[in-house]
MMTF fields as JSON, N, C-alpha, C and O atoms, coordinates in Angstrom:
{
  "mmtfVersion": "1.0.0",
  "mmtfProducer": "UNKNOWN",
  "numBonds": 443,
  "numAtoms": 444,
  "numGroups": 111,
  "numChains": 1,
  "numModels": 1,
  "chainsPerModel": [1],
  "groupsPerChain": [111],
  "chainIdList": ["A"],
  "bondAtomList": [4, 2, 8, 6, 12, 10, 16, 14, 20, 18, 24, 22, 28, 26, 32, 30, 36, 34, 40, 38, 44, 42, 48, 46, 52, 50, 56, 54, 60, 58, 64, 62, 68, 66, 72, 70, 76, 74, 80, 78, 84, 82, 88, 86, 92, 90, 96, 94, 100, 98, 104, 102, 108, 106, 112, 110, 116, 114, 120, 118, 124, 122, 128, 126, 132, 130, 136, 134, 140, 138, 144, 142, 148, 146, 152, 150, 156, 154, 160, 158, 164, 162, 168, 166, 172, 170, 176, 174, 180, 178, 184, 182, 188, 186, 192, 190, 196, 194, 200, 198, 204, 202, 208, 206, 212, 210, 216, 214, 220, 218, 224, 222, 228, 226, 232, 230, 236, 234, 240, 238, 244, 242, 248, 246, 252, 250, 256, 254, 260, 258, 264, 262, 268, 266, 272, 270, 276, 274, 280, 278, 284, 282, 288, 286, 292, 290, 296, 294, 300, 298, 304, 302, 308, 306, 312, 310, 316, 314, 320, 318, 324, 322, 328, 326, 332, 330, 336, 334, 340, 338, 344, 342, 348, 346, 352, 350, 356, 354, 360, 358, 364, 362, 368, 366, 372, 370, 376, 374, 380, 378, 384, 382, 388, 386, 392, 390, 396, 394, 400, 398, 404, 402, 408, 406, 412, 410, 416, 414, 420, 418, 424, 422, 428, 426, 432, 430, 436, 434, 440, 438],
  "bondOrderList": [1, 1, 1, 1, 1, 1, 1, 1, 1, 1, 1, 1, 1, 1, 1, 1, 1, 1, 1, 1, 1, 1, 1, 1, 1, 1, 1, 1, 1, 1, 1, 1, 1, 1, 1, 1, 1, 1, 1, 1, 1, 1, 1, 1, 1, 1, 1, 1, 1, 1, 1, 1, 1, 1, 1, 1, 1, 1, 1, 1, 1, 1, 1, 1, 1, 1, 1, 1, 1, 1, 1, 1, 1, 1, 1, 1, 1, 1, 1, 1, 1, 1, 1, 1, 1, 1, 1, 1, 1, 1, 1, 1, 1, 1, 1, 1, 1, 1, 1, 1, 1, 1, 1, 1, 1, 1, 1, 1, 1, 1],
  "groupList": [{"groupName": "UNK", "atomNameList": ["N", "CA", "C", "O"], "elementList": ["N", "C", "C", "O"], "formalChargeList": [0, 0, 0, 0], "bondAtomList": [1, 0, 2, 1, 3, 2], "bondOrderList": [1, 1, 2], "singleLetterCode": "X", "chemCompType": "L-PEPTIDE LINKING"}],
  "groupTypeList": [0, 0, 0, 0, 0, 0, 0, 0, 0, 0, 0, 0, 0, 0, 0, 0, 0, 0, 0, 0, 0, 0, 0, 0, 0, 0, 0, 0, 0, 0, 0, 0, 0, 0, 0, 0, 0, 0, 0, 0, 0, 0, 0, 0, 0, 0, 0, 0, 0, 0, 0, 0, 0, 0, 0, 0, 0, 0, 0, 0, 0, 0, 0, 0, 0, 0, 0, 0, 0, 0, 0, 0, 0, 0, 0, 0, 0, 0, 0, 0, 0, 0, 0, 0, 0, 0, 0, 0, 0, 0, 0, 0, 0, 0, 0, 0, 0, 0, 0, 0, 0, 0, 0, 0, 0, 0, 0, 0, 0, 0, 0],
  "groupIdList": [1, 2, 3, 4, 5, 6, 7, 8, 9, 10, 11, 12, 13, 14, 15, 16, 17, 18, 19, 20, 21, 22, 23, 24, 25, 26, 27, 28, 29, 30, 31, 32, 33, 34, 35, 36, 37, 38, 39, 40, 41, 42, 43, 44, 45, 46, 47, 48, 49, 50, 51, 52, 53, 54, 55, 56, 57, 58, 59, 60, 61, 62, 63, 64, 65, 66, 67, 68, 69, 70, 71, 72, 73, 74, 75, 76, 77, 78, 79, 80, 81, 82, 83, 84, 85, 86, 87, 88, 89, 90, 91, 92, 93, 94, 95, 96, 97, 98, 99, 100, 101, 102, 103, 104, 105, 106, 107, 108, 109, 110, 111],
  "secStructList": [7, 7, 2, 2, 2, 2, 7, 1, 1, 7, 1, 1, 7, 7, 7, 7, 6, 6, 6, 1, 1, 1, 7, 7, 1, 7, 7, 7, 7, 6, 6, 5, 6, 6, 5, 7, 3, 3, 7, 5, 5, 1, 7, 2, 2, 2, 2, 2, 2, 2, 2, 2, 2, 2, 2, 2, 6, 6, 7, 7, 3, 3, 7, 7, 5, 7, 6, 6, 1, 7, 7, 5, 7, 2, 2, 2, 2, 2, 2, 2, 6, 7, 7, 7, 7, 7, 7, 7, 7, 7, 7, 7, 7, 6, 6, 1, 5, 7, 6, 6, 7, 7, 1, 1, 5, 1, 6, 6, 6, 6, 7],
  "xCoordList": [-26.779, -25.442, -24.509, -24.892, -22.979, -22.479, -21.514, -21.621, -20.954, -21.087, -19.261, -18.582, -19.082, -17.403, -17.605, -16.821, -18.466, -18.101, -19.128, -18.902, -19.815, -20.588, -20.515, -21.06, -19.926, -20.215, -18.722, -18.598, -18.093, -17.383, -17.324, -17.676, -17.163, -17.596, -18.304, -18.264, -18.997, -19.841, -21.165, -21.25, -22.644, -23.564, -24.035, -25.112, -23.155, -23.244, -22.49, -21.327, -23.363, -22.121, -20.933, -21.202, -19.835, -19.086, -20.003, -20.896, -19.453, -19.708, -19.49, -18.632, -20.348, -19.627, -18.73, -19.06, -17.819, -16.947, -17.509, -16.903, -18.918, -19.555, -20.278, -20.721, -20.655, -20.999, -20.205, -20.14, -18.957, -17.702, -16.346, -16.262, -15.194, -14.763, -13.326, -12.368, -13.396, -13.029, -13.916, -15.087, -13.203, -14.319, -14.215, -13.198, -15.287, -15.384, -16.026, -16.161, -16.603, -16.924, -15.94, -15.662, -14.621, -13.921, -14.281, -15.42, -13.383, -13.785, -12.798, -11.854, -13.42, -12.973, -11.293, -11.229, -10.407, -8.882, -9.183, -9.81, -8.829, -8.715, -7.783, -6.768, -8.006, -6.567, -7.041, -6.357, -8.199, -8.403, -9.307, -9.95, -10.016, -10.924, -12.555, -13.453, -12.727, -13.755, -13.855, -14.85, -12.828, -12.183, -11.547, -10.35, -12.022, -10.602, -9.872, -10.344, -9.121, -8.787, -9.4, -9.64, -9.828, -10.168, -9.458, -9.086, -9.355, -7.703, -8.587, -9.701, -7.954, -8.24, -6.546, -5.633, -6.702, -5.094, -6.228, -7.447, -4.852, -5.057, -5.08, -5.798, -4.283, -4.128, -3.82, -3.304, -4.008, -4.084, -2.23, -1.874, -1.723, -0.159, 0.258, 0.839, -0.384, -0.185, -0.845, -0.497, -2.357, -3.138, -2.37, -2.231, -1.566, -0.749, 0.39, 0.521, 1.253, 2.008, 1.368, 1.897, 0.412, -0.576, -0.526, -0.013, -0.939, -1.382, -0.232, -0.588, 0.525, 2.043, 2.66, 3.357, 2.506, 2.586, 1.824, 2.399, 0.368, -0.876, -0.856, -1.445, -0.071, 0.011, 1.607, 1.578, 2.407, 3.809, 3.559, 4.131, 2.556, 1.912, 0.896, 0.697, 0.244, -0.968, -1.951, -2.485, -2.509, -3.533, -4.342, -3.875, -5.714, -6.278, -7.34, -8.129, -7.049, -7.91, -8.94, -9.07, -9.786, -10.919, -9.978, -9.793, -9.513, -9.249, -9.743, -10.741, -9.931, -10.899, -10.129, -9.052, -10.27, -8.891, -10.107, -11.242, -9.657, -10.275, -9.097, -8.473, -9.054, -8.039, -8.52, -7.766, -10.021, -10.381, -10.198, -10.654, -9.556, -9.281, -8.107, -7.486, -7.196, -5.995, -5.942, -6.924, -4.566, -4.681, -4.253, -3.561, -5.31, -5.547, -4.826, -5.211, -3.588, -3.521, -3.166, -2.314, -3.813, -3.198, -3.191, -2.2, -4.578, -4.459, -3.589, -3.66, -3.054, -2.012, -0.588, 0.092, -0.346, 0.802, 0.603, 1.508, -0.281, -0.367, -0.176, -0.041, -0.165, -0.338, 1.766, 2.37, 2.231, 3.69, 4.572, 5.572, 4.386, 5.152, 4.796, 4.858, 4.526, 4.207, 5.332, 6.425, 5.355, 6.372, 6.862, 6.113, 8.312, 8.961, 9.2, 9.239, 9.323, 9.185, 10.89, 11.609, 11.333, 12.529, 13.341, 12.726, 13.869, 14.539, 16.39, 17.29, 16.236, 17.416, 18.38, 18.178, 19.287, 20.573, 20.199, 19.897, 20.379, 20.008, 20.907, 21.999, 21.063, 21.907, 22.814, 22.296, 24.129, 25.243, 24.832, 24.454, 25.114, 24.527, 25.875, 26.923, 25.783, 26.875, 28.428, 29.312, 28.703, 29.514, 30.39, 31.456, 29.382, 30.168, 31.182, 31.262, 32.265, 32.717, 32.212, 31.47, 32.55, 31.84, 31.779, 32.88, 30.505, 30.664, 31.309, 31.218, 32.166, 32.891, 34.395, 35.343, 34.609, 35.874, 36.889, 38.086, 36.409, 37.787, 38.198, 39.251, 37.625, 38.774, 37.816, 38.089, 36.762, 36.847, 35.055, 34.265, 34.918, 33.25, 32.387, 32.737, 30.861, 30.399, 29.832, 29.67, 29.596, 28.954, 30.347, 29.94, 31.483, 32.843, 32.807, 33.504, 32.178, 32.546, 31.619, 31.978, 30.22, 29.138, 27.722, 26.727, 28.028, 26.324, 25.781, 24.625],
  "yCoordList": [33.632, 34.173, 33.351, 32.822, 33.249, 32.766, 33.418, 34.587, 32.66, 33.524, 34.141, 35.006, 33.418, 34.331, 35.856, 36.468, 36.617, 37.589, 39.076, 40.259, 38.419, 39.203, 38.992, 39.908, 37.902, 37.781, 36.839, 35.62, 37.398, 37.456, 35.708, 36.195, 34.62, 33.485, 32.703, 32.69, 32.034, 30.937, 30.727, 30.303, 30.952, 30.965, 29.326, 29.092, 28.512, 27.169, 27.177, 27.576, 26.581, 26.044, 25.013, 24.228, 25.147, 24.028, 22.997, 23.218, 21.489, 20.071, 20.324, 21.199, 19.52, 18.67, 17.686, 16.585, 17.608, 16.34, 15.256, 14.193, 15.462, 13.58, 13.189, 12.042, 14.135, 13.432, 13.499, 12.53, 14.533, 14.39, 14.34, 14.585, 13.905, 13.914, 13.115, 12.629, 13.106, 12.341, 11.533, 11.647, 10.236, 9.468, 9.542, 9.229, 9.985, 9.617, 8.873, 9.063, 7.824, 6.501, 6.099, 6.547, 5.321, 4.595, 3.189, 3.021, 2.144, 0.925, 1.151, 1.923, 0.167, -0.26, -0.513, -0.521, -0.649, -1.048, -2.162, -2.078, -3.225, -4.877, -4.745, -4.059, -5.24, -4.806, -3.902, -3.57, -3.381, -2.142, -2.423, -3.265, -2.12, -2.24, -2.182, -2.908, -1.638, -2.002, -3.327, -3.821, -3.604, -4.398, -5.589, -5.764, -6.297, -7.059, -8.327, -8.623, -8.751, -10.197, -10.896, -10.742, -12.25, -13.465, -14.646, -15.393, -14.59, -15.976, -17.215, -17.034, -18.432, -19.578, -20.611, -20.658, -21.186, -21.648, -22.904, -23.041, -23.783, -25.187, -25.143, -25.91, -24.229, -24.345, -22.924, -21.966, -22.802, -21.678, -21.024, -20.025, -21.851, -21.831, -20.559, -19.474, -21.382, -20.092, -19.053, -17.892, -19.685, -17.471, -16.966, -15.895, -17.019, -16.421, -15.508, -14.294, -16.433, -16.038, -15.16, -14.055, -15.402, -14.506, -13.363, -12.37, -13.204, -11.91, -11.178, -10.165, -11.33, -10.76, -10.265, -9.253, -10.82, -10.492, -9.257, -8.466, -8.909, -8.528, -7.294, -6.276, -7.385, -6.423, -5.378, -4.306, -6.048, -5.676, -4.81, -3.721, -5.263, -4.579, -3.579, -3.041, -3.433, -2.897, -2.963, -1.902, -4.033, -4.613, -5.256, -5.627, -5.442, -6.391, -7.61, -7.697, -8.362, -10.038, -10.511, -10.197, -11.406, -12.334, -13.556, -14.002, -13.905, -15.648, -16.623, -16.172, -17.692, -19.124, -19.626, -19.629, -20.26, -21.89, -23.016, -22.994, -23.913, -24.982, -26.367, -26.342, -27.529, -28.49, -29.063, -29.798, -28.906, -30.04, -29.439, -30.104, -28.209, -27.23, -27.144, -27.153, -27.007, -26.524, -25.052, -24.356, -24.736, -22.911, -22.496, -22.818, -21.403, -20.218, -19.088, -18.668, -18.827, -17.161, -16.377, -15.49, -16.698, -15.521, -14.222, -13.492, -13.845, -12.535, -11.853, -10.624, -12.215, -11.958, -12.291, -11.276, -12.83, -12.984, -12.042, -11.217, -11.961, -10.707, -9.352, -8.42, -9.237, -8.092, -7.662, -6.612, -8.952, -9.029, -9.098, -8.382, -9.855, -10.066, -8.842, -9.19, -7.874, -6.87, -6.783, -6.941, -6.616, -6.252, -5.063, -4.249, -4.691, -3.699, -2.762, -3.372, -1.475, -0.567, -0.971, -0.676, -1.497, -1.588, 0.106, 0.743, 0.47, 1.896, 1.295, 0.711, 1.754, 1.408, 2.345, 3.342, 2.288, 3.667, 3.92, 3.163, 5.305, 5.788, 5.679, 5.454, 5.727, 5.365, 6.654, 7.734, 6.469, 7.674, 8.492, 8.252, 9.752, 10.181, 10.583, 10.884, 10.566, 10.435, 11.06, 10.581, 11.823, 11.996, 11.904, 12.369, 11.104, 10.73, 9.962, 9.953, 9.11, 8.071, 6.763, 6.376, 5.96, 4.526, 3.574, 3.378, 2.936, 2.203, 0.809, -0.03, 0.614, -1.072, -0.501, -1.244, 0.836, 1.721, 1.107, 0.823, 1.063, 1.701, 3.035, 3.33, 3.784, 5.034, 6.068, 7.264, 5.459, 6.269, 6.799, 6.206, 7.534, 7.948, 6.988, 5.863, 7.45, 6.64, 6.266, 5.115, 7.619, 7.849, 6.516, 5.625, 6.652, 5.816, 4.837, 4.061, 4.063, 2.891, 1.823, 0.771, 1.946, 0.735, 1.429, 0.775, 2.849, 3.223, 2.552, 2.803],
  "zCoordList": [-23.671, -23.768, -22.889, -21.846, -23.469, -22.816, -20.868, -20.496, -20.278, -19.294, -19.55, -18.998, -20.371, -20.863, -20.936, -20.211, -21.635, -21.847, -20.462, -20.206, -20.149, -19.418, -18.158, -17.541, -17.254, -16.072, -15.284, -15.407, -14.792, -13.959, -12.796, -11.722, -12.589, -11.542, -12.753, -13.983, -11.666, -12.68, -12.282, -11.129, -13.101, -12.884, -12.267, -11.72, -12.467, -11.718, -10.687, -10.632, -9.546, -7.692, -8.4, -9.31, -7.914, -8.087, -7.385, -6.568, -8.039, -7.299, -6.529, -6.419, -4.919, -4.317, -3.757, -4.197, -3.041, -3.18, -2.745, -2.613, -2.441, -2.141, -3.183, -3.111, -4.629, -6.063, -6.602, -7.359, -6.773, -7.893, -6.961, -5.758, -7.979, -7.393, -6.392, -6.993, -5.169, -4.29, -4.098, -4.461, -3.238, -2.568, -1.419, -0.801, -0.909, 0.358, 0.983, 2.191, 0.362, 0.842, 0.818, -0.295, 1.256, 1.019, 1.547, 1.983, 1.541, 1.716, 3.185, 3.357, 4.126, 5.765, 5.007, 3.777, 5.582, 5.755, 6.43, 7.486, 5.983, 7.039, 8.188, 8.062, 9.088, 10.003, 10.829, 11.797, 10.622, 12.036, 12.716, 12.09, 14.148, 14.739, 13.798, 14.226, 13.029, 12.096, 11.063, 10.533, 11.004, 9.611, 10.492, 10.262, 11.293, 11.719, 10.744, 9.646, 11.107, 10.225, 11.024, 12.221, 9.799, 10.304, 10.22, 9.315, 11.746, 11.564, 12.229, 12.72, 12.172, 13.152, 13.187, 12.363, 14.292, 14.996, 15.491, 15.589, 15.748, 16.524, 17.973, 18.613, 18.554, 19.446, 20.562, 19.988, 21.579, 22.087, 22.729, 23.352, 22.329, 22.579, 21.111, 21.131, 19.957, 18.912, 19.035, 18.82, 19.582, 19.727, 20.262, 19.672, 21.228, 21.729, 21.004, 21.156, 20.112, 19.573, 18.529, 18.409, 17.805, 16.567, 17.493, 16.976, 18.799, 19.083, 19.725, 20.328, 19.737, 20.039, 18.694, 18.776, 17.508, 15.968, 15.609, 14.862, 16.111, 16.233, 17.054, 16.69, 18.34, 18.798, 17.808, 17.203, 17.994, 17.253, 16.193, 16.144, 15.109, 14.568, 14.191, 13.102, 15.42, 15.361, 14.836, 14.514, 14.573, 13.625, 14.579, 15.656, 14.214, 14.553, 14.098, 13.157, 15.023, 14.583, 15.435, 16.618, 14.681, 15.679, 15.221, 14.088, 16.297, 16.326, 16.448, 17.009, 16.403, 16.319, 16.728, 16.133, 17.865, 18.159, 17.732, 18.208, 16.821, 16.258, 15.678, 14.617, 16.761, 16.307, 15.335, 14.698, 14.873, 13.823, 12.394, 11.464, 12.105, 11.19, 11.102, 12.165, 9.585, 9.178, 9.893, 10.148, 10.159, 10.462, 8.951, 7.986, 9.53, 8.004, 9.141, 10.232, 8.306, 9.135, 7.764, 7.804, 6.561, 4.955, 5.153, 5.131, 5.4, 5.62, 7.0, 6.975, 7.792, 8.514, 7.539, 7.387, 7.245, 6.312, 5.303, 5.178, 4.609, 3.532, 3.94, 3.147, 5.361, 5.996, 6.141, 5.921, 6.565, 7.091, 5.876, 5.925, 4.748, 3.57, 2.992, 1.813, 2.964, 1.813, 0.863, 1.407, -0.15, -1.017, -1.309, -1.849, -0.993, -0.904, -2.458, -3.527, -2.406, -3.781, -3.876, -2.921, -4.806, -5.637, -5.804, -6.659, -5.537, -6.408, -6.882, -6.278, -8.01, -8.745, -8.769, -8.076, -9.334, -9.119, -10.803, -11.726, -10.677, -11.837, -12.896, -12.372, -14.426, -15.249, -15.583, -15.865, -15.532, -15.882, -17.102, -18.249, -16.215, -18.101, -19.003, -18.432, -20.19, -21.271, -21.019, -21.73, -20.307, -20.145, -18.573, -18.171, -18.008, -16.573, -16.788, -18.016, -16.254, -16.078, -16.123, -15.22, -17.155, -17.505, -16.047, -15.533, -15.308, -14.382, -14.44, -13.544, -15.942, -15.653, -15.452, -15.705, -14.993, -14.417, -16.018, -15.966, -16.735, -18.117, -18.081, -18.647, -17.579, -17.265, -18.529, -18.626, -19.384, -20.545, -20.171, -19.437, -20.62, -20.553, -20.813, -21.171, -20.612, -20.544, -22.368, -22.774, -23.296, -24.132, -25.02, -25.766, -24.784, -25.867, -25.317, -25.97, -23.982, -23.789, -23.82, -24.349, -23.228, -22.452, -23.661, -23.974, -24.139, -24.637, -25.49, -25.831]
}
């Protein structure tokens, strides 16, 4: 029988949220004391400056000073350039005032 007509709850436990669900494994965040970035610099004049960036931010890095190496700092830059959410002004609706100011609505002039 089904449990619609006779029984009140559910003869099954709900899931868990660690088999269905959410995750709660998530992955480390780069940038934190678990996760750090991996940078390398030429010279110890820039660790300096990296970790003043580093602190400013609150993030953190293992640095390498190595002159016989290009500096890699991407993932610090990926961290600083993020790309900003755009929001637009919303479009007049039909009977506001047309925005190229002709004086006439919007639905008789630009629709």
């Amino acid at each position: 029988m089904s449990d619609k007509f006779f029984f009140k709850g559910r003869k099954e436990k709900k899931p868990k949220h660690s088999s269905y669900g959410f995750n709660t494994k998530r992955v480390l965040k780069s940038g934190s004391e678990d996760a750090p970035l991996q940078l390398s610099v030429q010279t110890q004049v820039r660790k300096e400056e990296i970790l003043l960036l580093l602190k400013e931010h609150a993030l953190f890095a293992c640095i390498e000073i190595n002159a016989d190496i290009d500096e890699n700092i991407l993932q610090l830059q990926g961290f600083l350039n993020k790309p900003q959410t755009v929001s637009v002004s919303s479009k007049p609706k039909r009977n506001d005032l047309c925005p190229c100011e002709s004086g006439k609505k919007y639905k008789k002039c630009c629709a």
